[in-house]
N, CA, C and O atoms as a GROMACS GRO file, in nm:
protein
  592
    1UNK      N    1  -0.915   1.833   1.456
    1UNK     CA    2  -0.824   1.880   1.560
    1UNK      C    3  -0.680   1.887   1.507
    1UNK      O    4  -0.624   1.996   1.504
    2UNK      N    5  -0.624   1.784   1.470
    2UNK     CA    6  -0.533   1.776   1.420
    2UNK      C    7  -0.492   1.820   1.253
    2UNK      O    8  -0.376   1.841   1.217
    3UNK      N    9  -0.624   1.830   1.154
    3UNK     CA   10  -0.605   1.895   1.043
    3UNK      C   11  -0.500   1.804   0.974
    3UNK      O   12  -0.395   1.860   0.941
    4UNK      N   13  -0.514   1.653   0.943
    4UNK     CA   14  -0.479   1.553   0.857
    4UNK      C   15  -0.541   1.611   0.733
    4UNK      O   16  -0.635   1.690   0.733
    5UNK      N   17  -0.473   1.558   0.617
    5UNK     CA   18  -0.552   1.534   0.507
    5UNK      C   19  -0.599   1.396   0.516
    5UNK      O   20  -0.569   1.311   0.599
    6UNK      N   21  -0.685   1.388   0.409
    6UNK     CA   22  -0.744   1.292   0.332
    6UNK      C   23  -0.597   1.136   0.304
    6UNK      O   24  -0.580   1.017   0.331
    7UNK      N   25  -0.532   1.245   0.238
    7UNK     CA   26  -0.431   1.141   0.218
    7UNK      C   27  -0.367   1.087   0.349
    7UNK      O   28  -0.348   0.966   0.364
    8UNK      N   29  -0.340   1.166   0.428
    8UNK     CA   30  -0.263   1.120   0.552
    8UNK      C   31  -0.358   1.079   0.666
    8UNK      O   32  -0.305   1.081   0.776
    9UNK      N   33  -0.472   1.048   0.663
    9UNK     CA   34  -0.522   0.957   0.685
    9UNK      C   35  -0.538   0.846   0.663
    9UNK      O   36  -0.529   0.755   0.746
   10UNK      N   37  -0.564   0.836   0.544
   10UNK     CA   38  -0.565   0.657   0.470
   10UNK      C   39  -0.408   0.652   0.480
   10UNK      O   40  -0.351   0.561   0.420
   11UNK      N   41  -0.354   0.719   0.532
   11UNK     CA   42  -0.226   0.645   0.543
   11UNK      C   43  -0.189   0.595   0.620
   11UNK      O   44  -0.100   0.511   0.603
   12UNK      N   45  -0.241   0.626   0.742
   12UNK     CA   46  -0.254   0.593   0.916
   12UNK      C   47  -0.233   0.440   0.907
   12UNK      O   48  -0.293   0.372   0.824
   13UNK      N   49  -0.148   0.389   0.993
   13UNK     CA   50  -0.100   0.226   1.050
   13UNK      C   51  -0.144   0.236   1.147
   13UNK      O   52  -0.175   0.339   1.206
   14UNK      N   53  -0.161   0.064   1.203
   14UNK     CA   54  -0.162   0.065   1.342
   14UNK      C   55  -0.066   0.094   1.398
   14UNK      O   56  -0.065   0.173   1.492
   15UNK      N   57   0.063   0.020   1.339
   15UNK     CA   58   0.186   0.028   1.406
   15UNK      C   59   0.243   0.144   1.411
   15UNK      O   60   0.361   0.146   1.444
   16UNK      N   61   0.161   0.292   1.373
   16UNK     CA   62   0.181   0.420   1.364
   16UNK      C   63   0.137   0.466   1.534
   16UNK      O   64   0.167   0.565   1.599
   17UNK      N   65   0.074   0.373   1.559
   17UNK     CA   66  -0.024   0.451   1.714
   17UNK      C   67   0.051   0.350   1.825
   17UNK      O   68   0.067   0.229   1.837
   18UNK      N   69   0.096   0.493   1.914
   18UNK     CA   70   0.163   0.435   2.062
   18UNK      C   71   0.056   0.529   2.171
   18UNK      O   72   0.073   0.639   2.224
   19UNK      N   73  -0.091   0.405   2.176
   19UNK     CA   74  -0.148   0.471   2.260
   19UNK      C   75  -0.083   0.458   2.419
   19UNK      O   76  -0.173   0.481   2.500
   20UNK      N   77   0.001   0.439   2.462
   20UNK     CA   78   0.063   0.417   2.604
   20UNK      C   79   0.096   0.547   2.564
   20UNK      O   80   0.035   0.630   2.631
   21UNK      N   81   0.181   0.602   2.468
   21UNK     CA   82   0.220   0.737   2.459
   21UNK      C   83   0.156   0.821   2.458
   21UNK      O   84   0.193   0.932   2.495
   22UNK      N   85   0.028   0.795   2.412
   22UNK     CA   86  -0.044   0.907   2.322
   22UNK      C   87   0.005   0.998   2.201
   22UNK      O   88  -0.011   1.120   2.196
   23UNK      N   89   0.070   0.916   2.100
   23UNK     CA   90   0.125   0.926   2.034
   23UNK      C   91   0.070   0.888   1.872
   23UNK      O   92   0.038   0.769   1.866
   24UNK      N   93   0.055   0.947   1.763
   24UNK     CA   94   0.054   0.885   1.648
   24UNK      C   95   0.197   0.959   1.530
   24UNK      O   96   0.258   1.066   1.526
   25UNK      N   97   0.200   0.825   1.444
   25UNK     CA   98   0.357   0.889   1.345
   25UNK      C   99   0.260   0.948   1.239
   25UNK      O  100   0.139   0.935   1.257
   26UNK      N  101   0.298   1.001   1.149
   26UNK     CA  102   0.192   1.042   1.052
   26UNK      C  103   0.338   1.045   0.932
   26UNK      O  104   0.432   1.124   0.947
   27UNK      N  105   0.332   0.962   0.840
   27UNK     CA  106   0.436   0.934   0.783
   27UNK      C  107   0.410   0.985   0.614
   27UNK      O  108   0.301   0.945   0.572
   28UNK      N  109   0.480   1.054   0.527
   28UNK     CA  110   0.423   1.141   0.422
   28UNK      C  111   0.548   1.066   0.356
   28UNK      O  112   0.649   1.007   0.395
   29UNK      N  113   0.484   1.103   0.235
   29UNK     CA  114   0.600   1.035   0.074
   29UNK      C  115   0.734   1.129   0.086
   29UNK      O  116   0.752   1.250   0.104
   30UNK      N  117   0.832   1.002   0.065
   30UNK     CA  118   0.951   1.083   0.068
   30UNK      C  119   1.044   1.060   0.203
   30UNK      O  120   1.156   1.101   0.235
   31UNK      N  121   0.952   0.983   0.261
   31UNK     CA  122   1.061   0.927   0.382
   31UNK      C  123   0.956   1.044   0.514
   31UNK      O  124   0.915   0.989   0.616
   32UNK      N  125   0.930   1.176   0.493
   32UNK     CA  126   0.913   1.234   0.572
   32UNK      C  127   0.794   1.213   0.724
   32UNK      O  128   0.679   1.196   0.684
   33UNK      N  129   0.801   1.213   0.808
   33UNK     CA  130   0.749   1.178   0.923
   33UNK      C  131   0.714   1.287   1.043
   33UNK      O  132   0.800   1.371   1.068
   34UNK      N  133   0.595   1.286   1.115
   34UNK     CA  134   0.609   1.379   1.194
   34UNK      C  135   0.505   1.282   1.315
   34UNK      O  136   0.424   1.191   1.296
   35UNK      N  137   0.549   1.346   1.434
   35UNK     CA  138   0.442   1.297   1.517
   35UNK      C  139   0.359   1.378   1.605
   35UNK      O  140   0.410   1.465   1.674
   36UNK      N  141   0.208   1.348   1.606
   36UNK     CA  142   0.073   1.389   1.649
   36UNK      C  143   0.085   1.336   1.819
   36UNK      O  144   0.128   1.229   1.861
   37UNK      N  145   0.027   1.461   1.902
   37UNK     CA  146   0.037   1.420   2.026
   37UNK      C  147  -0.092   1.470   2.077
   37UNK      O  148  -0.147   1.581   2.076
   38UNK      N  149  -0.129   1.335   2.128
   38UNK     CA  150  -0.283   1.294   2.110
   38UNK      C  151  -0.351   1.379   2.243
   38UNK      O  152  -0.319   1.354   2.359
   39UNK      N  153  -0.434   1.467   2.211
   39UNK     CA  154  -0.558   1.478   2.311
   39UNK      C  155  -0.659   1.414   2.340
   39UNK      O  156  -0.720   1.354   2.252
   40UNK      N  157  -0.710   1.411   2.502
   40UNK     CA  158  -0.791   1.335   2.522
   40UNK      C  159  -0.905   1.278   2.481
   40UNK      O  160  -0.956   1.179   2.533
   41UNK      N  161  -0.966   1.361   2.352
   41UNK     CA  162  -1.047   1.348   2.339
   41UNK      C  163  -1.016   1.217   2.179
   41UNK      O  164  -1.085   1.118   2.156
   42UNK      N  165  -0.953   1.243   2.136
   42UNK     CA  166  -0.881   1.166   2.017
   42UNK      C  167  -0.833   1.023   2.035
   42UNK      O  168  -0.854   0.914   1.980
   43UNK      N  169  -0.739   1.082   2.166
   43UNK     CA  170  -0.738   0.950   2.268
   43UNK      C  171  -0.863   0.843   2.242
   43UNK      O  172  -0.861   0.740   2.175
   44UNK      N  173  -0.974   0.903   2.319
   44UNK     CA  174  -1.091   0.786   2.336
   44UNK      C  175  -1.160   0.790   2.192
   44UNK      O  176  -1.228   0.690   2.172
   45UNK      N  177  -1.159   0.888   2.080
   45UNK     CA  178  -1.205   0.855   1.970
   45UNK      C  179  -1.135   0.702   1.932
   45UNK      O  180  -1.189   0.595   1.903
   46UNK      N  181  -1.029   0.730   1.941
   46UNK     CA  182  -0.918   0.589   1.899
   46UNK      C  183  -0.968   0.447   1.944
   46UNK      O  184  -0.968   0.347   1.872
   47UNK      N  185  -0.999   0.451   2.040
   47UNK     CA  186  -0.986   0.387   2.159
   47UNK      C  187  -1.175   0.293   2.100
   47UNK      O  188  -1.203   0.174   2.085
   48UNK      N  189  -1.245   0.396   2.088
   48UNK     CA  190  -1.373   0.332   2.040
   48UNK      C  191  -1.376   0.331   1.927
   48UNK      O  192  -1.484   0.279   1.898
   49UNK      N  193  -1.300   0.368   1.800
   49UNK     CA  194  -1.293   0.326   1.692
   49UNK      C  195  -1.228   0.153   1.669
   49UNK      O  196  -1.272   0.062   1.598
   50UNK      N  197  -1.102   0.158   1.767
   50UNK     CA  198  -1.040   0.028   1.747
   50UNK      C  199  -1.159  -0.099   1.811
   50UNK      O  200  -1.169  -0.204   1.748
   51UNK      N  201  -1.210  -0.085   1.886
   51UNK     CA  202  -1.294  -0.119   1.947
   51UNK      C  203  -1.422  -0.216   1.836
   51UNK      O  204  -1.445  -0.336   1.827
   52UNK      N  205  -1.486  -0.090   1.762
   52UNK     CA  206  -1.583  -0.084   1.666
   52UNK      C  207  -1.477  -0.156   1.556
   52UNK      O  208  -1.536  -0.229   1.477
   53UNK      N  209  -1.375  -0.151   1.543
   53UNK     CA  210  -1.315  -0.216   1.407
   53UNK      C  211  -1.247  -0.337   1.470
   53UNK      O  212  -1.170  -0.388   1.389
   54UNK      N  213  -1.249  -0.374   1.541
   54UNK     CA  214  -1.262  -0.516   1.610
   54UNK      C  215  -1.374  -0.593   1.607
   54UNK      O  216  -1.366  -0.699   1.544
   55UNK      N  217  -1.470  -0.567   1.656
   55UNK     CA  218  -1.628  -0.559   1.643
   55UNK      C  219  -1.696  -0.639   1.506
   55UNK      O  220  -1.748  -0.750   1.496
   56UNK      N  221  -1.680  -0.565   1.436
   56UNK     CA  222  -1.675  -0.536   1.291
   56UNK      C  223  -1.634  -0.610   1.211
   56UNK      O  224  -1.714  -0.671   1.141
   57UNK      N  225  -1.450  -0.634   1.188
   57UNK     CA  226  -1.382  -0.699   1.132
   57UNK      C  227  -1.269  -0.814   1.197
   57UNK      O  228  -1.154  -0.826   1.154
   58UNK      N  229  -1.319  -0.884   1.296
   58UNK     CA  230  -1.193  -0.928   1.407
   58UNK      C  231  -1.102  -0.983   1.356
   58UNK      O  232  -1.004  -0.992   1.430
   59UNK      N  233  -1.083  -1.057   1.179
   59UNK     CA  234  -1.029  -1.162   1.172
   59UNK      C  235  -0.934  -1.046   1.018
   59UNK      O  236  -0.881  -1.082   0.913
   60UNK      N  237  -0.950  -0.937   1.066
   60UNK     CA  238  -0.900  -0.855   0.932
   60UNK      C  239  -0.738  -0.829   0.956
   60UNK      O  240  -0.698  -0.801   1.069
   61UNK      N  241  -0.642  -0.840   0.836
   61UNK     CA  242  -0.536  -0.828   0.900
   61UNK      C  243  -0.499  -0.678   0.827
   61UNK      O  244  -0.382  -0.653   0.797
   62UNK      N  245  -0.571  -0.613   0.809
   62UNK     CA  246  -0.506  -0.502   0.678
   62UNK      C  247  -0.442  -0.397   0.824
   62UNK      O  248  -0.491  -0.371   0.934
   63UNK      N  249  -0.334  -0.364   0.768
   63UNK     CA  250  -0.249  -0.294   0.888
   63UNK      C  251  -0.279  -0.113   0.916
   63UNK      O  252  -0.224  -0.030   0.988
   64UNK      N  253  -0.398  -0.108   0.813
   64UNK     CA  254  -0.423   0.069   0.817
   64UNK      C  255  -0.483   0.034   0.931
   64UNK      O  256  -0.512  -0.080   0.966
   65UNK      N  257  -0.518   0.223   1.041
   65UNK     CA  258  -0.568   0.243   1.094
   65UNK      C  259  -0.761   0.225   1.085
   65UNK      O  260  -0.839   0.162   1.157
   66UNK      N  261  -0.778   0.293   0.988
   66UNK     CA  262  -0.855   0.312   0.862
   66UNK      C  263  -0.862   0.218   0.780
   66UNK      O  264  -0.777   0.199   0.693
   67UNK      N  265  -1.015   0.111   0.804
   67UNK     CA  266  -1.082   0.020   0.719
   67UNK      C  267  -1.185   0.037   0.673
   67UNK      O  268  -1.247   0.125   0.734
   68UNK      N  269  -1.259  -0.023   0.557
   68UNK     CA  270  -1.396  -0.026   0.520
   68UNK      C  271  -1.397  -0.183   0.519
   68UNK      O  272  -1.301  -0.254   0.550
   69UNK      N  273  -1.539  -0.233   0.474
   69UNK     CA  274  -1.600  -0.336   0.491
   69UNK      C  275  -1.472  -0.402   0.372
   69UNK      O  276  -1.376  -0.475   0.391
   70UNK      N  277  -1.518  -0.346   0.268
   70UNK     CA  278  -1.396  -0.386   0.187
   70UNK      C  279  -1.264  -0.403   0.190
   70UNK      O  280  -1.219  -0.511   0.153
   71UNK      N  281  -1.200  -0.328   0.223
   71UNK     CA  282  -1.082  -0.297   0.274
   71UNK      C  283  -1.030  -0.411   0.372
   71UNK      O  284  -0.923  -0.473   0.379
   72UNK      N  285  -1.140  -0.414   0.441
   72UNK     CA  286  -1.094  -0.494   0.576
   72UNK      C  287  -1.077  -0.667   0.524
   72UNK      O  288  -1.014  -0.746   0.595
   73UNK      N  289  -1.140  -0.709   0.400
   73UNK     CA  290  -1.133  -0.821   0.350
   73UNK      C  291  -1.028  -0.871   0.221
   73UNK      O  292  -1.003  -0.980   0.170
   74UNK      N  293  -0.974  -0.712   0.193
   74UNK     CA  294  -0.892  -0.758   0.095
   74UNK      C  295  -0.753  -0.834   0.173
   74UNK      O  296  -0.730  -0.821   0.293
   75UNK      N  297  -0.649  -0.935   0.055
   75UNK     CA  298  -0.610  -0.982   0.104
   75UNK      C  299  -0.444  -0.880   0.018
   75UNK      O  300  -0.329  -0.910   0.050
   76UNK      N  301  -0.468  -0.799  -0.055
   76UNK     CA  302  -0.376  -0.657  -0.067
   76UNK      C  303  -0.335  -0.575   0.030
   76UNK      O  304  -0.227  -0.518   0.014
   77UNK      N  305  -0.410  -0.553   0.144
   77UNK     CA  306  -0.422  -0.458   0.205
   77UNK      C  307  -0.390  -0.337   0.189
   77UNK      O  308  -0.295  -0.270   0.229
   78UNK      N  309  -0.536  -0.303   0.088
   78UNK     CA  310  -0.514  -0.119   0.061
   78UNK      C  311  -0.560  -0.040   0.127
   78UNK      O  312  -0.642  -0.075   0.213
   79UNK      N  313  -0.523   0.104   0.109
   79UNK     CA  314  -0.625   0.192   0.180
   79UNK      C  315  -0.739   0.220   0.169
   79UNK      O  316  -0.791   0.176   0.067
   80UNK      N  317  -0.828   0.300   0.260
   80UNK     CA  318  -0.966   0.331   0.245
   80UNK      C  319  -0.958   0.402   0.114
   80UNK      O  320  -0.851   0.454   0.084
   81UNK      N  321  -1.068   0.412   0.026
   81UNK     CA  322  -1.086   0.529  -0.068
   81UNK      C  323  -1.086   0.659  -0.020
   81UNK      O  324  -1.148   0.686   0.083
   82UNK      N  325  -0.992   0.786  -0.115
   82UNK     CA  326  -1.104   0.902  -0.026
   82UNK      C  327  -1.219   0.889   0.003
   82UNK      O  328  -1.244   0.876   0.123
   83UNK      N  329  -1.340   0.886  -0.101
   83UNK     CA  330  -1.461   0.908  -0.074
   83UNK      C  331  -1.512   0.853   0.056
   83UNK      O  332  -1.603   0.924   0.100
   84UNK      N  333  -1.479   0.732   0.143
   84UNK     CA  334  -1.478   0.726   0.267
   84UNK      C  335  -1.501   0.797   0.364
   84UNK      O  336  -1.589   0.792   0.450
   85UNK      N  337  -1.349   0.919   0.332
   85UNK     CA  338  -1.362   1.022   0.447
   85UNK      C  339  -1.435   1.129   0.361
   85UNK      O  340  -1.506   1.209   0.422
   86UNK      N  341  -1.426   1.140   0.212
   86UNK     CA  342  -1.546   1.273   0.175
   86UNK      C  343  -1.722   1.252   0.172
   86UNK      O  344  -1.816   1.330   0.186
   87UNK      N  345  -1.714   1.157   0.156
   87UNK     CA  346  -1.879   1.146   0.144
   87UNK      C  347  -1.970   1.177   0.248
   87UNK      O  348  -2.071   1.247   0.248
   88UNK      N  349  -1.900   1.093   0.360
   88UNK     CA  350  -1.986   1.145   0.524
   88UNK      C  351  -1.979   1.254   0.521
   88UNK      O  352  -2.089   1.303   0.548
   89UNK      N  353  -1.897   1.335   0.500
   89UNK     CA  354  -1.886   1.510   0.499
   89UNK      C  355  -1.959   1.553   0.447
   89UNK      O  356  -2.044   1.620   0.506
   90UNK      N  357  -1.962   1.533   0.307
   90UNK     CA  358  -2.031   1.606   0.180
   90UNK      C  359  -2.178   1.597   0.210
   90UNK      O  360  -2.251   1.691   0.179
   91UNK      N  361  -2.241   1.458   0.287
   91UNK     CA  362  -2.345   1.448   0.324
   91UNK      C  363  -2.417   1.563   0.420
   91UNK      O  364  -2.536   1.593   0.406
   92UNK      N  365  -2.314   1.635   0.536
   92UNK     CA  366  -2.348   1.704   0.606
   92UNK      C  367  -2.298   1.859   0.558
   92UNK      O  368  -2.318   1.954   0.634
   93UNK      N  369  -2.220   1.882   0.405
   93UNK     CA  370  -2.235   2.026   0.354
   93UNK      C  371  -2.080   2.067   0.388
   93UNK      O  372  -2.052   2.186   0.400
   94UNK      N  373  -1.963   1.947   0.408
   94UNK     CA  374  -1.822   1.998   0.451
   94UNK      C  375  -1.728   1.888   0.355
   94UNK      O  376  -1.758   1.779   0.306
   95UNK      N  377  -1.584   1.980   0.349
   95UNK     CA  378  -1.486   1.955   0.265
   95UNK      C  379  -1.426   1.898   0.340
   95UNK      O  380  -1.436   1.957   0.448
   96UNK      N  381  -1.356   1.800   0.351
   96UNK     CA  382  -1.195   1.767   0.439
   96UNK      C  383  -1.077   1.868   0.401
   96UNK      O  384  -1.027   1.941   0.486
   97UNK      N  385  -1.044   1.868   0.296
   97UNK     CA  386  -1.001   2.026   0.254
   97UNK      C  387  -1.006   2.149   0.299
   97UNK      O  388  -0.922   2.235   0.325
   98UNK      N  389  -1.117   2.142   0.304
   98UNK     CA  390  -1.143   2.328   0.352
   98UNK      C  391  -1.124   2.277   0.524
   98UNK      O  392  -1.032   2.334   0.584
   99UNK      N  393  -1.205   2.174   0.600
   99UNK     CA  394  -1.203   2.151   0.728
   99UNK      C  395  -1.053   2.199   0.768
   99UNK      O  396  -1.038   2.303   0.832
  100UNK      N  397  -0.919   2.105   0.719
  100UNK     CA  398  -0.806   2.099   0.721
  100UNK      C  399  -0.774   2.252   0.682
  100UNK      O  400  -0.710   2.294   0.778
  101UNK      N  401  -0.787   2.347   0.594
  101UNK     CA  402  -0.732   2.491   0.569
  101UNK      C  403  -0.796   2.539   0.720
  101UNK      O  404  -0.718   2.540   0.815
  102UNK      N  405  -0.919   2.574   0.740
  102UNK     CA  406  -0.996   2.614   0.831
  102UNK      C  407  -0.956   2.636   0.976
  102UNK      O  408  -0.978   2.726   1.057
  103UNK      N  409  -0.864   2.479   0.984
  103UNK     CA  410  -0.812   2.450   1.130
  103UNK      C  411  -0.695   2.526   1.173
  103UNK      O  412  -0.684   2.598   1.272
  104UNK      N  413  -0.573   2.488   1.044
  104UNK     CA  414  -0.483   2.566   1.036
  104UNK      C  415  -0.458   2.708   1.008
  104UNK      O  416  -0.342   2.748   1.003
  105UNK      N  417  -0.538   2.771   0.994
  105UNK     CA  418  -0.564   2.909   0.976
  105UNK      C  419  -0.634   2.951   1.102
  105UNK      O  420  -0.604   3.063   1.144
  106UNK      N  421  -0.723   2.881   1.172
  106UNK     CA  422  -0.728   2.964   1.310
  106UNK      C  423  -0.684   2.945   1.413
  106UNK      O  424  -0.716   3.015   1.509
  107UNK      N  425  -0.564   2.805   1.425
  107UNK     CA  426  -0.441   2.828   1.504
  107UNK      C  427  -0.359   2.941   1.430
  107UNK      O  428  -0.316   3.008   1.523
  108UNK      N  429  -0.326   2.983   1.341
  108UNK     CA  430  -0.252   3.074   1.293
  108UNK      C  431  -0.286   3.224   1.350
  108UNK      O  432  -0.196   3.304   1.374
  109UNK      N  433  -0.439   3.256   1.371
  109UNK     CA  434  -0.469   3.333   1.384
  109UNK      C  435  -0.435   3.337   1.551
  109UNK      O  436  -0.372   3.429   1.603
  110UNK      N  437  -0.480   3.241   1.612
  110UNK     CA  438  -0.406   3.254   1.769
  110UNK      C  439  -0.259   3.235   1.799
  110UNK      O  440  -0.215   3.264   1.911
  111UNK      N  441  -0.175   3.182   1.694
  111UNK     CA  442  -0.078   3.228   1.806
  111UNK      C  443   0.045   3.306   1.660
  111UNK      O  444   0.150   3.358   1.696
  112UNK      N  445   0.017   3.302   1.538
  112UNK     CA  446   0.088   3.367   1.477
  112UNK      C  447   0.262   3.312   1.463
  112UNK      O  448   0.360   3.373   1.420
  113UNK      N  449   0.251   3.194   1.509
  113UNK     CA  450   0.410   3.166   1.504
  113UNK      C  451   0.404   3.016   1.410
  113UNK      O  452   0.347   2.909   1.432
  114UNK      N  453   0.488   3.062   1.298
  114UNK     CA  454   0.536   2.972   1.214
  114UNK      C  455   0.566   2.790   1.260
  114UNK      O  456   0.523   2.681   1.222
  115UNK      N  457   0.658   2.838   1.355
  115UNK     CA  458   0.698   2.736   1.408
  115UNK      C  459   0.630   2.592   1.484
  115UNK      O  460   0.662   2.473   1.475
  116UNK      N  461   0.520   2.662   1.561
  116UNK     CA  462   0.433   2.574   1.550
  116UNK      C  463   0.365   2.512   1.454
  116UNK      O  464   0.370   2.394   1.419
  117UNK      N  465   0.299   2.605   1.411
  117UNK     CA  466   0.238   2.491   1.267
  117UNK      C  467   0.331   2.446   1.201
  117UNK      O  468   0.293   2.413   1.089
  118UNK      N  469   0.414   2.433   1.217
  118UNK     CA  470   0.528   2.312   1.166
  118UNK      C  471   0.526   2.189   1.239
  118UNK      O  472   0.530   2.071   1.201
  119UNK      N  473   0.518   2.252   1.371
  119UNK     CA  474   0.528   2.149   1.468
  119UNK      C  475   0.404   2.059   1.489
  119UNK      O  476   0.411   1.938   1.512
  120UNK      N  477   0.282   2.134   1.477
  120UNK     CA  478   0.150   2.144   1.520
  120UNK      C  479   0.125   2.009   1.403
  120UNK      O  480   0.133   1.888   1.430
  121UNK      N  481   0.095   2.066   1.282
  121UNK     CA  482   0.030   2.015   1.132
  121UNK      C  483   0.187   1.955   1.066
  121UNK      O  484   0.162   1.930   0.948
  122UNK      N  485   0.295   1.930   1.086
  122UNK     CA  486   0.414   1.907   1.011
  122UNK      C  487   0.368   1.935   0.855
  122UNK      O  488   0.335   1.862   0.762
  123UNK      N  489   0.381   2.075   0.875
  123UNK     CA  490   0.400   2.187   0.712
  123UNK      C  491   0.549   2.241   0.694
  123UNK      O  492   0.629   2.273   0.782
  124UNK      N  493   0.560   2.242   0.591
  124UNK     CA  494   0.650   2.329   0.550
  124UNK      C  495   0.660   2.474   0.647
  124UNK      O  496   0.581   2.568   0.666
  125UNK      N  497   0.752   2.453   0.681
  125UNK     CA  498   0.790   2.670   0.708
  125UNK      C  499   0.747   2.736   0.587
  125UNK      O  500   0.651   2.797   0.635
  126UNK      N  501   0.748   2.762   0.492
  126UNK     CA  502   0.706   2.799   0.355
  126UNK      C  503   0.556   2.814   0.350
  126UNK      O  504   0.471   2.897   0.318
  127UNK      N  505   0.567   2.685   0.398
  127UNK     CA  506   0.338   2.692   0.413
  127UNK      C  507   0.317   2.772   0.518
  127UNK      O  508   0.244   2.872   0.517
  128UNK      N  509   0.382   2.728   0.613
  128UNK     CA  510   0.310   2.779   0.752
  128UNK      C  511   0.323   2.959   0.763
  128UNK      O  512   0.233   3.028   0.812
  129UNK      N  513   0.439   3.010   0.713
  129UNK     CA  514   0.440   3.176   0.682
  129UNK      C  515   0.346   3.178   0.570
  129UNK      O  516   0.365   3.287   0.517
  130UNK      N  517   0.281   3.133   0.524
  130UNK     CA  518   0.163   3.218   0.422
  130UNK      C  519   0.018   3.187   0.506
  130UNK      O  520  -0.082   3.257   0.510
  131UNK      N  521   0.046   3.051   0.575
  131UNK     CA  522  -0.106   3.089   0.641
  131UNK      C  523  -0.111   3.175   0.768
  131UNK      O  524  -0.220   3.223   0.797
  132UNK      N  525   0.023   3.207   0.870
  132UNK     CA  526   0.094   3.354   0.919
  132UNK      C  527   0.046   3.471   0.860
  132UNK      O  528  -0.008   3.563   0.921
  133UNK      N  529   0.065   3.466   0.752
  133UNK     CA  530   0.059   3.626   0.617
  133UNK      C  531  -0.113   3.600   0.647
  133UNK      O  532  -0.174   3.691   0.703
  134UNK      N  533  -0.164   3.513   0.620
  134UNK     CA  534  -0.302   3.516   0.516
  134UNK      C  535  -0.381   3.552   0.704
  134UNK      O  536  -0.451   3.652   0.722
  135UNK      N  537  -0.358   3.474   0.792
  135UNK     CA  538  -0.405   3.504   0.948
  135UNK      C  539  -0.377   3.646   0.965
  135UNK      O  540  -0.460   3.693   1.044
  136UNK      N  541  -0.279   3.750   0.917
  136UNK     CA  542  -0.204   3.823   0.995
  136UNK      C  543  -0.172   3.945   0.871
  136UNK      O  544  -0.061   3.998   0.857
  137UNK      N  545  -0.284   3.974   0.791
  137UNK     CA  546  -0.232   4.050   0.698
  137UNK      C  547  -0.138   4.186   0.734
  137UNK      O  548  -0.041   4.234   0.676
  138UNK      N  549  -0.199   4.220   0.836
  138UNK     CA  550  -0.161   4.382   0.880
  138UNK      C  551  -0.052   4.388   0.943
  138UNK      O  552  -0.016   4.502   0.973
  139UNK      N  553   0.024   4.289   0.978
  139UNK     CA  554   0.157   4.299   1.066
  139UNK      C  555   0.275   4.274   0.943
  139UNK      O  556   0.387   4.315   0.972
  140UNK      N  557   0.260   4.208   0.804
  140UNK     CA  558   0.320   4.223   0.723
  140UNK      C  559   0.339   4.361   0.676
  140UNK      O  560   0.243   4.428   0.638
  141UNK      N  561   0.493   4.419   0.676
  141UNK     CA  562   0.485   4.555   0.644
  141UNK      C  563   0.655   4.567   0.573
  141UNK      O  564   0.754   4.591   0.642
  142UNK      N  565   0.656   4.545   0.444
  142UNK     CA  566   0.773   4.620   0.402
  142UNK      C  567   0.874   4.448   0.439
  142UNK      O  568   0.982   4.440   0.499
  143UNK      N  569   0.809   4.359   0.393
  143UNK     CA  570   0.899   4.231   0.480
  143UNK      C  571   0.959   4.222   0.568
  143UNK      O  572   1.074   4.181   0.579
  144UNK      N  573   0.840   4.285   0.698
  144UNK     CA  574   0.882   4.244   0.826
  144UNK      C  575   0.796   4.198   0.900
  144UNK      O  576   0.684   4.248   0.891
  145UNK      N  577   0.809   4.142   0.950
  145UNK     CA  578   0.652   4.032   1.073
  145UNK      C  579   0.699   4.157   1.178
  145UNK      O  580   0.814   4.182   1.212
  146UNK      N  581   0.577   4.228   1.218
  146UNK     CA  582   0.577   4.209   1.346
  146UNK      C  583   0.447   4.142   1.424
  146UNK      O  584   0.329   4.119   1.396
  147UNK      N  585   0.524   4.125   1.526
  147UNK     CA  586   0.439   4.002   1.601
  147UNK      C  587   0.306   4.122   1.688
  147UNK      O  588   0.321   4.234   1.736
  148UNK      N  589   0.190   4.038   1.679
  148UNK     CA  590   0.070   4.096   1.726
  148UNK      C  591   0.086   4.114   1.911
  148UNK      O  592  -0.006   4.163   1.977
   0.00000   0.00000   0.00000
């Protein structure tokens, strides 16, 4: 839904999630930060994940969102491995990669405005006009958008 990477997942805190808000920070190298505004359905994913990782690990203090069995016992507190979030995928024939291009390219294709997927995915303007271009080949003409 939201079209995280891999990385910005295992990067996920608790202290990142204001479920009273419905809110998550999604915080990237470099200081940079953006925030995810949670649908309902993400909402209760959350909601029974924390649940299940309570369950699970009650006495774990590692501050990611995102634990493994391991993870949840180190006393480092690192992140999940990718393979975590790639393997369940790969098992069922999908990339987190491509999932993540996939998503953002067919919001692009519905609403064609840069600006959101900035807002939407916190991309670059730079990114978000090429997946614009790549959604929208035919309205590029002579370097001018026109809008569909």
């Amino acid at each position: 839904m939201h079209a995280l990477s891999v990385h910005d997942q295992r990067g996920l805190r608790l202290d990142d999630l204001d479920r009273h808000r419905g809110r998550l920070t999604v915080r990237r190298t470099g200081g940079i930060e953006y925030v995810i505004y949670l649908d309902d359905l993400t909402q209760n994913l959350i909601t029974r994940w924390l649940a299940e990782r309570h369950r699970r690990w009650p006495a774990t203090t590692n501050p990611h969102l995102l634990v493994t069995a391991q993870t949840s016992a180190d006393d480092t507190h690192p992140r999940i491995h990718p393979h975590a979030i790639n393997k369940p995928l790969g098992r069922i024939g999908l990339q987190a990669g491509r999932l993540r291009t996939d998503r953002i390219l067919d919001e692009a294709k519905h609403t064609a405005d840069p600006v959101r997927l900035v807002q939407l995915f916190g991309l670059s303007p730079t990114t978000a006009m090429r997946y614009v271009r790549a959604a929208h080949p035919t309205y590029f003409g002579r370097g001018l958008f026109i809008a569909p």
